[in-house]
DONUBA-778689 format. One record per residue (C-alpha): residue in one letter; x, z negated, y negated. Coordinates in nm, 2 decimals. Each point is the difference from the previous one (the first is absolute). Layout:
residues N
<rec><type>a</type><x>X</x><z>Z</z><y>Y</y></rec>
...
//
This chain:
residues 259
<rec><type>x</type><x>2.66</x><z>5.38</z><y>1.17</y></rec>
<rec><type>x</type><x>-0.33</x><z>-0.21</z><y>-0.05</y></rec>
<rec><type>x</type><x>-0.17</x><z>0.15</z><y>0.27</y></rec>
<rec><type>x</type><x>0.12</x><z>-0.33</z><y>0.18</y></rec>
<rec><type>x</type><x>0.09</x><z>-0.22</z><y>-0.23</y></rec>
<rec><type>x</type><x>-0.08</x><z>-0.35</z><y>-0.04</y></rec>
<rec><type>x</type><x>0.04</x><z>-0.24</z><y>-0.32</y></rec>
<rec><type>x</type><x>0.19</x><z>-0.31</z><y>0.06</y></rec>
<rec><type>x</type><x>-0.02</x><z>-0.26</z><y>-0.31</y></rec>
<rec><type>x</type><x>0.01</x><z>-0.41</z><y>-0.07</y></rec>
<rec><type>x</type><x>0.16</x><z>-0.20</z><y>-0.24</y></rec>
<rec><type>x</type><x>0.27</x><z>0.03</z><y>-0.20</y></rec>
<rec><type>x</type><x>0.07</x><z>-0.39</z><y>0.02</y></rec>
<rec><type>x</type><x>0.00</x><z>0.04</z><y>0.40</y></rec>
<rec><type>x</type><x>0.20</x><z>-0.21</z><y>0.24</y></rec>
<rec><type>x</type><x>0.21</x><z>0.08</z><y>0.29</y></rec>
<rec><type>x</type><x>-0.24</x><z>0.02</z><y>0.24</y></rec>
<rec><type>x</type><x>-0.22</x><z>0.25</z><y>-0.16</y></rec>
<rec><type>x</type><x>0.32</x><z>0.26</z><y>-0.12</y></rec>
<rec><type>x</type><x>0.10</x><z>-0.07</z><y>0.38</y></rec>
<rec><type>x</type><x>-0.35</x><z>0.12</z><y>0.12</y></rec>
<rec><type>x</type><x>-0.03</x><z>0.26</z><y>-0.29</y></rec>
<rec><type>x</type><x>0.34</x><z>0.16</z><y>0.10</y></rec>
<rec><type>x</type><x>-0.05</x><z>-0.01</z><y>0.33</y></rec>
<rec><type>x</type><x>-0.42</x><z>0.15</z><y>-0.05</y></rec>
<rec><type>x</type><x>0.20</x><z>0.28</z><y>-0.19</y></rec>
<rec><type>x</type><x>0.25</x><z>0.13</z><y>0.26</y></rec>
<rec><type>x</type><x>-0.20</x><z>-0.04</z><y>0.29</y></rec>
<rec><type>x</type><x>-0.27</x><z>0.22</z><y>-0.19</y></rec>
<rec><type>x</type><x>0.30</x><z>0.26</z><y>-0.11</y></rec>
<rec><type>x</type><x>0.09</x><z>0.03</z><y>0.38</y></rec>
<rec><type>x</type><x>-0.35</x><z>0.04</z><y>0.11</y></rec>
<rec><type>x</type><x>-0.02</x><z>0.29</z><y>-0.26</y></rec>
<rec><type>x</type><x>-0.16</x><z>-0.15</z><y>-0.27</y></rec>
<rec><type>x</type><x>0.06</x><z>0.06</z><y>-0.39</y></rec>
<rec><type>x</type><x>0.08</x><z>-0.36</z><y>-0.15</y></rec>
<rec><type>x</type><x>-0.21</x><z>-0.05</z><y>-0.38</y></rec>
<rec><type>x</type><x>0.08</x><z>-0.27</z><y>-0.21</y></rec>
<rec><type>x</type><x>0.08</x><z>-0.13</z><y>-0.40</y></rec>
<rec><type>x</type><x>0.39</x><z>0.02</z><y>0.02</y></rec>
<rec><type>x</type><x>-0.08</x><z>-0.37</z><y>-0.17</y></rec>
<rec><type>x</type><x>0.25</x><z>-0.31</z><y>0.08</y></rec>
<rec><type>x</type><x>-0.11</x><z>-0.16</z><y>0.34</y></rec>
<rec><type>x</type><x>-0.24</x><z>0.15</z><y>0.26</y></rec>
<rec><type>x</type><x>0.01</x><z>0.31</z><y>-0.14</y></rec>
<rec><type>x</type><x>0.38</x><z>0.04</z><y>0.01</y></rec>
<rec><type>x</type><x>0.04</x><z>-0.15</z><y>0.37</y></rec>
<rec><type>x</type><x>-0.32</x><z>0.33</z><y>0.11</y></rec>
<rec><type>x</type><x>0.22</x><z>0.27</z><y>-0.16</y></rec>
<rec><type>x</type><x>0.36</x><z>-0.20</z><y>0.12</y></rec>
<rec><type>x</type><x>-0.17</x><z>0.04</z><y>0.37</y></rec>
<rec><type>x</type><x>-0.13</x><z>0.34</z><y>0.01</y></rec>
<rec><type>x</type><x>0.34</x><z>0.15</z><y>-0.15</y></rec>
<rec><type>x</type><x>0.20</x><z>-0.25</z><y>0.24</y></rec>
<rec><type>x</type><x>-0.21</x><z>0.22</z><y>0.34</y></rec>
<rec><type>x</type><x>0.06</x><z>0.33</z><y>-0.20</y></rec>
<rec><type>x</type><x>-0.35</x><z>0.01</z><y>-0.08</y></rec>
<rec><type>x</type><x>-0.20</x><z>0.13</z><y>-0.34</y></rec>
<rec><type>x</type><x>-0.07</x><z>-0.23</z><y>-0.28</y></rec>
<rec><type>x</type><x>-0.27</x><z>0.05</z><y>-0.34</y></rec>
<rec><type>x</type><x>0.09</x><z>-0.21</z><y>-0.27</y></rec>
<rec><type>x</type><x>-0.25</x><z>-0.02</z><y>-0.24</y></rec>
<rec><type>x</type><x>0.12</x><z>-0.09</z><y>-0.38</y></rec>
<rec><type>x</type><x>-0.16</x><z>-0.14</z><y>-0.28</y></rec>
<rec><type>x</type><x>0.18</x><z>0.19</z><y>-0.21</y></rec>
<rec><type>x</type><x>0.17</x><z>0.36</z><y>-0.05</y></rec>
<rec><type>x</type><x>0.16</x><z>0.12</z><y>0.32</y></rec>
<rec><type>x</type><x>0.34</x><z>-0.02</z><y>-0.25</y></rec>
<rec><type>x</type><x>0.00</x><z>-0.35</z><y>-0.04</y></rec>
<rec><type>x</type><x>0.17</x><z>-0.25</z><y>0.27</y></rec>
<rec><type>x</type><x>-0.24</x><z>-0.29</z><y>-0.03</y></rec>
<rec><type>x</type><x>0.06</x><z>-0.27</z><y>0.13</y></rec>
<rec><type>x</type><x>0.40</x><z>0.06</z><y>-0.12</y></rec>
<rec><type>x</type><x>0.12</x><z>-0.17</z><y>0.32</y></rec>
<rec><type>x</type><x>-0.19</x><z>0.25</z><y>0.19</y></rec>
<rec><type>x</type><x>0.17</x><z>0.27</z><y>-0.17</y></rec>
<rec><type>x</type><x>0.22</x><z>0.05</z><y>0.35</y></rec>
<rec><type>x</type><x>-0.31</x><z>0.01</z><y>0.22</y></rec>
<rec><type>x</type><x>-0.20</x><z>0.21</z><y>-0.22</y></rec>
<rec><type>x</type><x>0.29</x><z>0.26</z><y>0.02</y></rec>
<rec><type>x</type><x>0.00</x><z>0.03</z><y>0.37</y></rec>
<rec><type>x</type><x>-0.38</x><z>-0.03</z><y>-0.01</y></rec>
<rec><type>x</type><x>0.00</x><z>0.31</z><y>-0.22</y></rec>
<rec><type>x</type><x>0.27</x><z>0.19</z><y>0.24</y></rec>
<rec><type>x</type><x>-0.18</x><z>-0.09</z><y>0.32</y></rec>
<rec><type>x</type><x>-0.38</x><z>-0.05</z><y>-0.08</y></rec>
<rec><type>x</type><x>-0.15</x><z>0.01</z><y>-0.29</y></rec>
<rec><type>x</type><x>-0.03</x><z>-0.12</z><y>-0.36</y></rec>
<rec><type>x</type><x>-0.38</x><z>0.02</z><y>-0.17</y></rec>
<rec><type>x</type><x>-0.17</x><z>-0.06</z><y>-0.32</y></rec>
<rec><type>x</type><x>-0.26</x><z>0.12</z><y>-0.17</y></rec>
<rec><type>x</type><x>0.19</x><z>-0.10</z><y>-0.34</y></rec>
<rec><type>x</type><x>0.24</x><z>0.26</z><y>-0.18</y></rec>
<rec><type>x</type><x>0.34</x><z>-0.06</z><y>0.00</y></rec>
<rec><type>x</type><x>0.10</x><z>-0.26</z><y>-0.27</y></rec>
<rec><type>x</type><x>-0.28</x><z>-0.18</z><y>0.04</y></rec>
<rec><type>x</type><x>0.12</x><z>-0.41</z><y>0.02</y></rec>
<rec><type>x</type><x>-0.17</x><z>-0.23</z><y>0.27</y></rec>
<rec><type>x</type><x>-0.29</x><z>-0.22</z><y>-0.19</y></rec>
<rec><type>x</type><x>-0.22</x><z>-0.26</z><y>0.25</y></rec>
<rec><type>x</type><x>-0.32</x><z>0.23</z><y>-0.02</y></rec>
<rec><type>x</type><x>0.14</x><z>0.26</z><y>0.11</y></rec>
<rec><type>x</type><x>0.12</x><z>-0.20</z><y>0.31</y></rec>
<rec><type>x</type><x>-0.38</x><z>-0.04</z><y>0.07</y></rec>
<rec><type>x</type><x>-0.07</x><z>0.34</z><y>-0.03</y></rec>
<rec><type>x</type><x>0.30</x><z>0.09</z><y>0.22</y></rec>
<rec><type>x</type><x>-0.21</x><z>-0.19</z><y>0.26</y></rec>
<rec><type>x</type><x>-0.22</x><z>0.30</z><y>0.05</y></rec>
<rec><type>x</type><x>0.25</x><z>0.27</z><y>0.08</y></rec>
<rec><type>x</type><x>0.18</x><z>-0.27</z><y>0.28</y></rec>
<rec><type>x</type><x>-0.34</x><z>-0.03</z><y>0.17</y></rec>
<rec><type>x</type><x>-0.08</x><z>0.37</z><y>-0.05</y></rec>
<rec><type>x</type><x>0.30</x><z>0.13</z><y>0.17</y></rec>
<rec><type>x</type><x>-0.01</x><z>-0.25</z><y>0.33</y></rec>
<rec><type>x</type><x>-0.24</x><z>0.07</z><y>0.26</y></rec>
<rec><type>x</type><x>-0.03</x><z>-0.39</z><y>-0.05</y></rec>
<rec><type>x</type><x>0.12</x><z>-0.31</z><y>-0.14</y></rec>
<rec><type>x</type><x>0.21</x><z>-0.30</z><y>0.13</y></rec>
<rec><type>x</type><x>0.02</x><z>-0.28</z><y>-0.23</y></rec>
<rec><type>x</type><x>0.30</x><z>-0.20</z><y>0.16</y></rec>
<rec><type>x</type><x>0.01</x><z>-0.30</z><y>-0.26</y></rec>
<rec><type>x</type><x>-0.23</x><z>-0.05</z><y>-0.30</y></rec>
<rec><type>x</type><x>-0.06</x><z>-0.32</z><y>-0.20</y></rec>
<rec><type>x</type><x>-0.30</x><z>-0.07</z><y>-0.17</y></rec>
<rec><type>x</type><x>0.03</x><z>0.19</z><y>-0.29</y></rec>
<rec><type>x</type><x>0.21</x><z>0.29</z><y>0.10</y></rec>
<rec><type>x</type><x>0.03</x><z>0.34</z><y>-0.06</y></rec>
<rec><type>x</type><x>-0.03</x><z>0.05</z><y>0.36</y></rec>
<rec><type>x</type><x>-0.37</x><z>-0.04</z><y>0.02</y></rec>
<rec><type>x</type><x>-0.07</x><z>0.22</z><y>-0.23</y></rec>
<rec><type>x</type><x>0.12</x><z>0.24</z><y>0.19</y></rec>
<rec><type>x</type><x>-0.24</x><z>-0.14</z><y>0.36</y></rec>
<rec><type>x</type><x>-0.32</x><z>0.05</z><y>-0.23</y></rec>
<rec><type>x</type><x>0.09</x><z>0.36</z><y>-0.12</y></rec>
<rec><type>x</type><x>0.08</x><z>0.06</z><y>0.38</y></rec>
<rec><type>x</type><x>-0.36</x><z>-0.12</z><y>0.11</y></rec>
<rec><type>x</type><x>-0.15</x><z>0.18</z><y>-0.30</y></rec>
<rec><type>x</type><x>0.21</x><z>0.29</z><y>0.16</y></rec>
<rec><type>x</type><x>-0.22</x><z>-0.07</z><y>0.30</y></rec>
<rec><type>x</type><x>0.41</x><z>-0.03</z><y>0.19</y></rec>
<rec><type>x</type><x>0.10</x><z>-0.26</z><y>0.26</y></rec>
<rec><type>x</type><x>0.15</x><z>-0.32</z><y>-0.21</y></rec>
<rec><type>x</type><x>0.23</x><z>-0.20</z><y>0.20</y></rec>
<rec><type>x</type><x>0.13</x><z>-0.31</z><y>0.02</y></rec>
<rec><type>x</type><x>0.28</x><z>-0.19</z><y>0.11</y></rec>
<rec><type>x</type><x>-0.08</x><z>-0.37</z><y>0.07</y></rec>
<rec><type>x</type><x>0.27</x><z>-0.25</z><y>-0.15</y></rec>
<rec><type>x</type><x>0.08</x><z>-0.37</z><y>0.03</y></rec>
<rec><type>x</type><x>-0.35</x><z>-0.20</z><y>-0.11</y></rec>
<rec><type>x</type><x>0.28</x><z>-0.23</z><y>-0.25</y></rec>
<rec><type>x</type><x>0.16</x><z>0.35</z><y>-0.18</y></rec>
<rec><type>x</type><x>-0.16</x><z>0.05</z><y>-0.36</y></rec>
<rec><type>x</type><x>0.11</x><z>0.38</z><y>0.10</y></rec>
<rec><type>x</type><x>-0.21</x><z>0.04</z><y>0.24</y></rec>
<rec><type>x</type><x>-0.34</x><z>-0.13</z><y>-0.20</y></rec>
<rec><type>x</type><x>-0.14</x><z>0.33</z><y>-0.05</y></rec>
<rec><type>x</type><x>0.05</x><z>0.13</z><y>0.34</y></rec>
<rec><type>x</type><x>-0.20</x><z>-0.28</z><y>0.16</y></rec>
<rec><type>x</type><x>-0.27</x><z>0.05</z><y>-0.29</y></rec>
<rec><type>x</type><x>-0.03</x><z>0.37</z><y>0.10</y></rec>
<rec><type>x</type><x>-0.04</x><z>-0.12</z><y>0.38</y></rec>
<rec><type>x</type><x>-0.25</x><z>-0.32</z><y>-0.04</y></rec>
<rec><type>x</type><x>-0.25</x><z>0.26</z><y>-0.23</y></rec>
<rec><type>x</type><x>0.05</x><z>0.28</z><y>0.31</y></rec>
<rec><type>x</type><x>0.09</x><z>0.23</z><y>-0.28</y></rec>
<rec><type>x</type><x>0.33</x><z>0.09</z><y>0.25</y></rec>
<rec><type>x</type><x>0.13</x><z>0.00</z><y>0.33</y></rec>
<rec><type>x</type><x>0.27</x><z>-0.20</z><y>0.13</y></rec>
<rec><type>x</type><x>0.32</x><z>0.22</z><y>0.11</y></rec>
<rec><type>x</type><x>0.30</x><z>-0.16</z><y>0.18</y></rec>
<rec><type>x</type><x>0.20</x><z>0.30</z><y>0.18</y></rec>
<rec><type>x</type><x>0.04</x><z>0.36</z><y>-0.12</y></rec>
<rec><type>x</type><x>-0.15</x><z>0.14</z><y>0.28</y></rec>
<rec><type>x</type><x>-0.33</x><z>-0.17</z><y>-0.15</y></rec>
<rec><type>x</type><x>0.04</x><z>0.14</z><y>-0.34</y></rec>
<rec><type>x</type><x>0.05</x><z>0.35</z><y>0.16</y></rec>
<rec><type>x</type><x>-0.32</x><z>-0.05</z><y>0.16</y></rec>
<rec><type>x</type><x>-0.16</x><z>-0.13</z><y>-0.31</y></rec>
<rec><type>x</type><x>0.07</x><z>0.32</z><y>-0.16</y></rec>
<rec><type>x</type><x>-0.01</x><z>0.25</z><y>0.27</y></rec>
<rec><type>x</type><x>-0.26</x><z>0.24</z><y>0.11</y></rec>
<rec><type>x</type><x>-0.24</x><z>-0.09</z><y>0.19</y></rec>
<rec><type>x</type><x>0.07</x><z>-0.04</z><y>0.37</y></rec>
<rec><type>x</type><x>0.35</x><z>0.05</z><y>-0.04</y></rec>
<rec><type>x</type><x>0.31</x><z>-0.24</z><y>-0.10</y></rec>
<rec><type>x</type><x>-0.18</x><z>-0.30</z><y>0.16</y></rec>
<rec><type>x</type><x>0.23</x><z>-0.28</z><y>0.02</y></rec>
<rec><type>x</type><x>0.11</x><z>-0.14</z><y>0.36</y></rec>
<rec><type>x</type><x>0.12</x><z>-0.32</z><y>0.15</y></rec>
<rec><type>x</type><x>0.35</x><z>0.01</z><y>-0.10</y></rec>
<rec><type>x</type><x>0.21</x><z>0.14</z><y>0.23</y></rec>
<rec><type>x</type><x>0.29</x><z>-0.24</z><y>-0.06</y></rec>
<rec><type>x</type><x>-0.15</x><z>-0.29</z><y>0.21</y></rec>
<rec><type>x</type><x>0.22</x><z>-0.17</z><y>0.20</y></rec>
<rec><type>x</type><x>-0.14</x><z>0.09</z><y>0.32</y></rec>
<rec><type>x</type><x>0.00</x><z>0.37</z><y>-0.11</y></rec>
<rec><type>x</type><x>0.30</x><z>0.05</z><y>-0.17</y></rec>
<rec><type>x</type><x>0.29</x><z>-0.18</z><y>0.20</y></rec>
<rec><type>x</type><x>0.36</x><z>0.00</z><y>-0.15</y></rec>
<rec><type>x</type><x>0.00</x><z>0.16</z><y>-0.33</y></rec>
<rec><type>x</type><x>0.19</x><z>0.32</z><y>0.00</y></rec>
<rec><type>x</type><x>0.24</x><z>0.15</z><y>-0.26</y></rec>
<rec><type>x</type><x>0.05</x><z>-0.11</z><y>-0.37</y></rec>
<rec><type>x</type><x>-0.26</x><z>-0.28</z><y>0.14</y></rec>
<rec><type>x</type><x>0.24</x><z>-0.16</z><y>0.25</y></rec>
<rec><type>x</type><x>0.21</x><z>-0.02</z><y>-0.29</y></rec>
<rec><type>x</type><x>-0.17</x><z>-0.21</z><y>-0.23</y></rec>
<rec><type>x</type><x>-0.13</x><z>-0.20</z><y>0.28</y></rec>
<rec><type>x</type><x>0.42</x><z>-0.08</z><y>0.11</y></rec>
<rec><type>x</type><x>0.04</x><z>-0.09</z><y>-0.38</y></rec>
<rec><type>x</type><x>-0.25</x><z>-0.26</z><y>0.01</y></rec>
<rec><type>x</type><x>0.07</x><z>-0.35</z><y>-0.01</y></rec>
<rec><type>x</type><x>-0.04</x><z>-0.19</z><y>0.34</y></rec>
<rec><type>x</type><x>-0.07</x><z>-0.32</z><y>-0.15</y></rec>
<rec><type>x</type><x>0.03</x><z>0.02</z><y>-0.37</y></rec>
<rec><type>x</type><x>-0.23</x><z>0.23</z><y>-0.20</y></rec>
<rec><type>x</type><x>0.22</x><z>0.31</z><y>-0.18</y></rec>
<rec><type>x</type><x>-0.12</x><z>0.17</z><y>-0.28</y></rec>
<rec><type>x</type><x>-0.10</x><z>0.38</z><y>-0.02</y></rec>
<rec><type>x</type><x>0.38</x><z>0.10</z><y>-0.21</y></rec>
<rec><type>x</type><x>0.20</x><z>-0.15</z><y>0.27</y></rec>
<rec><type>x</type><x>-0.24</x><z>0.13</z><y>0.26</y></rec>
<rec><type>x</type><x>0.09</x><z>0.38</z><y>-0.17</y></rec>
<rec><type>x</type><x>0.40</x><z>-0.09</z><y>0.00</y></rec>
<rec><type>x</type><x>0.04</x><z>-0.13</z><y>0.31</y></rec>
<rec><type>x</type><x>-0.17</x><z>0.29</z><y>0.21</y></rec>
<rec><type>x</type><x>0.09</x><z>0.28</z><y>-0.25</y></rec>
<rec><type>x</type><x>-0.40</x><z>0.10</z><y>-0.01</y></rec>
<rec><type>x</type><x>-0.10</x><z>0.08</z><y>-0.35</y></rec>
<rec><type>x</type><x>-0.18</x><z>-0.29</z><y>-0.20</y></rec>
<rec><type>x</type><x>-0.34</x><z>0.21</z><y>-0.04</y></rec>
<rec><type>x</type><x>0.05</x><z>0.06</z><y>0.38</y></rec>
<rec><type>x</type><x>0.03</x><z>-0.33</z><y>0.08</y></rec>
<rec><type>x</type><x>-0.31</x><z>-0.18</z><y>-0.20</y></rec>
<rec><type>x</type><x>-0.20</x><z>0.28</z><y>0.17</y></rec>
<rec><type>x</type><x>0.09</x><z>-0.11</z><y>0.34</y></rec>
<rec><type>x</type><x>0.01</x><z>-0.37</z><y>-0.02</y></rec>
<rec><type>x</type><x>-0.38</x><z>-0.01</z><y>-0.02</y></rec>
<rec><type>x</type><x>-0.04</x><z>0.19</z><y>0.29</y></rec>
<rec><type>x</type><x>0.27</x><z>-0.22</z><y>0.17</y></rec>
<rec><type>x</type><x>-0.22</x><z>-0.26</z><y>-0.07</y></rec>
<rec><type>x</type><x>-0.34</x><z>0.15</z><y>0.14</y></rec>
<rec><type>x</type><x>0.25</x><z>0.06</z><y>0.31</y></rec>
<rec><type>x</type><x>0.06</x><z>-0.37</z><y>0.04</y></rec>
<rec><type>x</type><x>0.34</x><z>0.03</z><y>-0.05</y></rec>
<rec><type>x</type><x>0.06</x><z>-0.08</z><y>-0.36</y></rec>
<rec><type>x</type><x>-0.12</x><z>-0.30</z><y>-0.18</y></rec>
<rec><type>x</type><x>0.03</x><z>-0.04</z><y>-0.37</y></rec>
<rec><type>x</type><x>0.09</x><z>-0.34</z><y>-0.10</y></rec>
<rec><type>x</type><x>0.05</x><z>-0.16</z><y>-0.36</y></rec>
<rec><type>x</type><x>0.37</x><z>0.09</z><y>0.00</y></rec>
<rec><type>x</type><x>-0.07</x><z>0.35</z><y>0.14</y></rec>
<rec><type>x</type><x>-0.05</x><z>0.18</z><y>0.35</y></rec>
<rec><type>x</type><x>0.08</x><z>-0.15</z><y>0.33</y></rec>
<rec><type>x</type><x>0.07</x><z>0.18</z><y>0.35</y></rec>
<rec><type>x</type><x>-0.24</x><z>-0.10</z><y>0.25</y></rec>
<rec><type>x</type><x>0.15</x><z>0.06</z><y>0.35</y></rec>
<rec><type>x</type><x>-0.14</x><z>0.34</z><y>0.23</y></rec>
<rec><type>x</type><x>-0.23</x><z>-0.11</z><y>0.29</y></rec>
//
């Protein structure tokens, strides 16, 4: 299970963007074969292990507490397919409650596990980069995914990337290739550019027809109106987009007509 795995981590204050891009990191790992790490804490960490169950994948959630306890409580659902389809871990005995050193010390087991580290969102202070220096003490590939230069969520990332203590990731294919062996899993141009790909095909074609032409829709009524399943659906759009034939707007995504 962690002979490919990968952590996935950020902020537990994070925004949309970053448990879009977290979600989306996840699945597209759990497709490409790849075991999904993360805290099973509120945020970033919920979105990673959402997106690797949504693609079938495996998921590690790593607890700072007893492997009996359902912490956060609102996880308690997620935690429970977690533990049917991937993994719970914790180096505590059972009955053991959650305290905030032991969410430090939790750190080490999340970048222990993963081949290497993502850090999604992190502000300045949190948790998060704990977990990048451990990796690089690890001597592990710590990634990072660039936010907007106004988000207080995304401090920490672009604090890891102006020291050069991390790499900056913006696909799956270049995480895989982060954390690959050496020659192999290199990341490509995409293959969804519009002069390559064409007329999407399948449950593509129908979240492109669901689009709106001239208003933006939002992802939910993207999933309704072409019956593709919502996890299905945020892990298209984005490659809609790299397509040219999606654009995401502020009240959503808009169709942009086939050449």
């Amino acid at each position: 299970m962690v002979d490919k795995a990968v952590a996935v981590v950020g902020s537990r204050a994070s925004s949309g963007y970053g448990e879009h891009v977290a979600g989306e990191f996840a699945y597209g790992l759990a497709l490409a074969g790849m075991t999904v790490v993360s805290g099973a804490a509120y945020g970033i960490d919920g979105a990673a292990h959402r997106g690797a169950l949504g693609a079938g994948g495996l998921t590690i959630a790593v607890l700072a507490c007893g492997a009996d306890q359902a912490y956060p409580a609102g996880h308690q659902g997620l935690l429970v397919k977690v533990a049917r389809e991937g993994l719970i871990v914790s180096e505590y005995p059972p009955g053991v409650m959650p305290a905030r050193h032991r969410f430090l010390t939790r750190n080490r087991l999340i970048a222990a596990l993963g081949g290497g580290t993502v850090v999604v969102e992190a502000g300045k202070r949190s948790g998060a980069k704990n977990t990048a220096a451990i990796t690089l003490a690890l001597g592990r590939p710590l990634m990072v995914v660039p936010g907007p230069v106004t988000s207080a969520s995304s401090v920490g990332c672009h604090e890891l990337l102006r020291d050069g203590r991390a790499v900056s990731v913006s696909s799956v294919a270049e995480v895989v290739e982060s954390v690959g062996r050496f020659g192999d899993d290199l990341a490509t141009e995409p293959a969804e550019k519009e002069s390559d790909l064409g007329a999407p095909q399948g449950e593509a074609m129908r979240v492109y027809e669901a689009l709106g032409k001239r208003n933006g829709v939002s992802d939910e009524v993207v999933s309704v109106e072409s019956g593709v399943p919502l996890e299905r659906v945020r892990a298209l759009l984005p490659e809609l987009e790299l397509a040219g034939l999606a654009l995401q707007v502020d009240e959503g995504w808009q169709k942009l007509e086939l050449s």
